[in-house]
N, C-alpha and C positions, 0 to 999 in steps of 0.2 A: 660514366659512359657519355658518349658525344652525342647530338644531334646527326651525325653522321652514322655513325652504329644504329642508332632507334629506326633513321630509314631504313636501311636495311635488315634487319630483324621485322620491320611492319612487310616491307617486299617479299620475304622468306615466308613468315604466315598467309600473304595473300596468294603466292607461288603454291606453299605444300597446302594449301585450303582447297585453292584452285584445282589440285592436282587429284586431292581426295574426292572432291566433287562431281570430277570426269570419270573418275577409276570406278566409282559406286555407282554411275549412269551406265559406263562401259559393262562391267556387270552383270548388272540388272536385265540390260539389253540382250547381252549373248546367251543370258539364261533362255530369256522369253523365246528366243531364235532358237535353243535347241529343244526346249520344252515342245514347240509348236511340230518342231521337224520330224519330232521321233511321233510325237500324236496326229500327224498328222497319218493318213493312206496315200501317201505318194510312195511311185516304183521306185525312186531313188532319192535319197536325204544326202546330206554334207551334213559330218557332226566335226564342231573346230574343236582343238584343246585350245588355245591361245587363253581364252577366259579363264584357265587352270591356275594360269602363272597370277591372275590376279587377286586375288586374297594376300596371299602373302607379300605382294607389293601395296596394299592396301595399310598391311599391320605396318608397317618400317614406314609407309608416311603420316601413321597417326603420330607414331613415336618423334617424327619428324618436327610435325606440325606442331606437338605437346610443348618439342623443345623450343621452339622458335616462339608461342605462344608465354610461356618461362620466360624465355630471355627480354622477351618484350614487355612483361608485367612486370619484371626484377628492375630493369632499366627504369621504367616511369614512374617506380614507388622510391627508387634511387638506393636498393637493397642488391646486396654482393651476391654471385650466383653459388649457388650448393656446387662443391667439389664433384660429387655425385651425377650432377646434372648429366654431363657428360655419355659417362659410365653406363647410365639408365637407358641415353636413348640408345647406343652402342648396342646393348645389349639386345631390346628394341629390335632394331635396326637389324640387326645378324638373325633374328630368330622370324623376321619376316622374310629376309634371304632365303633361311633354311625353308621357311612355308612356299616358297615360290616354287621350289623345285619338287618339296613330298606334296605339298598341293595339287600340282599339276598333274602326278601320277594317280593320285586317289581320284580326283575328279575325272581326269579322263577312263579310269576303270568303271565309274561310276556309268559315263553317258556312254561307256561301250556296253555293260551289262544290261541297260537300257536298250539302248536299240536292239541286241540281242531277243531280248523281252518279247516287241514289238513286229518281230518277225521278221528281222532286217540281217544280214551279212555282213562282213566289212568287203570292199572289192580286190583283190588279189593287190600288191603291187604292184606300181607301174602299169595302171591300166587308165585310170583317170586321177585325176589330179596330181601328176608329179612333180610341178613343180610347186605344192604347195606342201609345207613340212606339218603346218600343225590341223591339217586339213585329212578328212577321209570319206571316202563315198561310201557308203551302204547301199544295200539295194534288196528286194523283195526276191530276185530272180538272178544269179550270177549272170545269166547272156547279158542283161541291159549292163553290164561292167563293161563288155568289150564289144556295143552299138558301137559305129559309125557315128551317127546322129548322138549318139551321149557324150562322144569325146567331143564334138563337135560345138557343142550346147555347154557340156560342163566345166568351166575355163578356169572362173577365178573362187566358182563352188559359193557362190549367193544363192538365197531361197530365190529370188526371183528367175536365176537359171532352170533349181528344180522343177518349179513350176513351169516355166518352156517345157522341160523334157517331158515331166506328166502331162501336160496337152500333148505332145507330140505322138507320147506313146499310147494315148488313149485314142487316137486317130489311128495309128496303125493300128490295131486292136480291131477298132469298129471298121477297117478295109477290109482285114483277113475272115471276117463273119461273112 
C-alpha cells in the first residue's frame, strides 16, 4: 500500500470516529430531551422520533469505523487484508440499515406508550406541527391542540417553545379564576 492509501484510510477513521462521536452525543441528548418532556407537567410536550433512526446508524458506523481502523493497522504492519474484511463490514453495515428503520418504530412505540402513561394524548392531525414529520405534539387537554396561541407558539416544536406555551397558559389559567 502507498503513502497515499494510509492518508486516506487515517481520514476515513478520523471521519467515521468523528461521526460515532456526534451520533452518541446526538443520542444521548434527544433522550434527555424526551426523558425531561414526558416527566415533566407541562400542558403540551413535542416527543421527536428522529433519535429512532439513530442506533442503527450508530451499528453500520462502528462496522465502518472497525473497517477503516483494519485497513489502517494492516497497511502499517505491511500485512494483506482478510478477503472477509469486506464481507463483515457489509454485513455490518446492512444490519444497521435494517436497525434504522425497526429501530425507529420500537422506539417511537416506546416514547408513545410513554407519554400515554403520563397523561398525555397525541394531538389530532394537522393541528400543530405539520410541517414537521418526525415531530408530535401531546397535550394534557385535546383544546390546547387547536389554541390560537399553541399554533402560534408551537413552530419548529423545541422544549423552549413548550415552555412559552406552559407560561402562557398558566396566565390564562390564573385570568379565568
Amino acid at each position: 500500500m502507498n503513502q497515499h492509501s494510509k492518508i486516506k484510510d487515517f481520514l476515513a477513521l478520523l471521519f467515521f470516529g468523528l461521526l460515532l462521536v456526534i451520533g452518541c452525543w446526538t443520542l444521548v441528548y434527544s433522550l434527555q430531551i424526551q426523558l425531561t418532556e414526558i416527566s415533566s407537567e407541562k400542558p403540551l410536550i413535542v416527543l421527536s422520533s428522529f433519535h429512532g433512526y439513530i442506533p442503527g446508524a450508530l451499528v453500520a458506523l462502528v462496522f465502518m469505523l472497525s473497517y477503516a481502523v483494519n485497513r489502517l493497522w494492516r497497511s502499517l504492519r505491511k500485512q494483506p487484508l482478510s478477503s472477509d474484511n469486506g464481507k463483515i463490514t457489509a454485513v455490518g453495515v446492512l444490519t444497521g440499515l435494517v436497525l434504522v428503520f425497526v429501530g425507529n418504530f420500537v422506539i417511537s412505540a416506546h416514547w408513545n406508550k410513554s407519554a400515554v402513561k403520563a397523561g398525555y394524548q397525541a394531538c389530532p392531525a394537522f393541528t400543530l406541527l405539520t410541517n414537521r414529520v418526525t415531530m408530535t405534539a401531546w397535550s394534557k387537554e385535546e383544546t390546547w391542540c387547536f389554541d390560537a396561541d399553541a399554533r402560534r407558539i408551537i413552530v419548529r416544536g423545541t422544549t423552549d417553545e413548550t415552555q412559552q406555551l406552559s407560561q402562557l397558559l398558566s396566565r390564562k389559567q390564573k385570568q379565568t379564576q
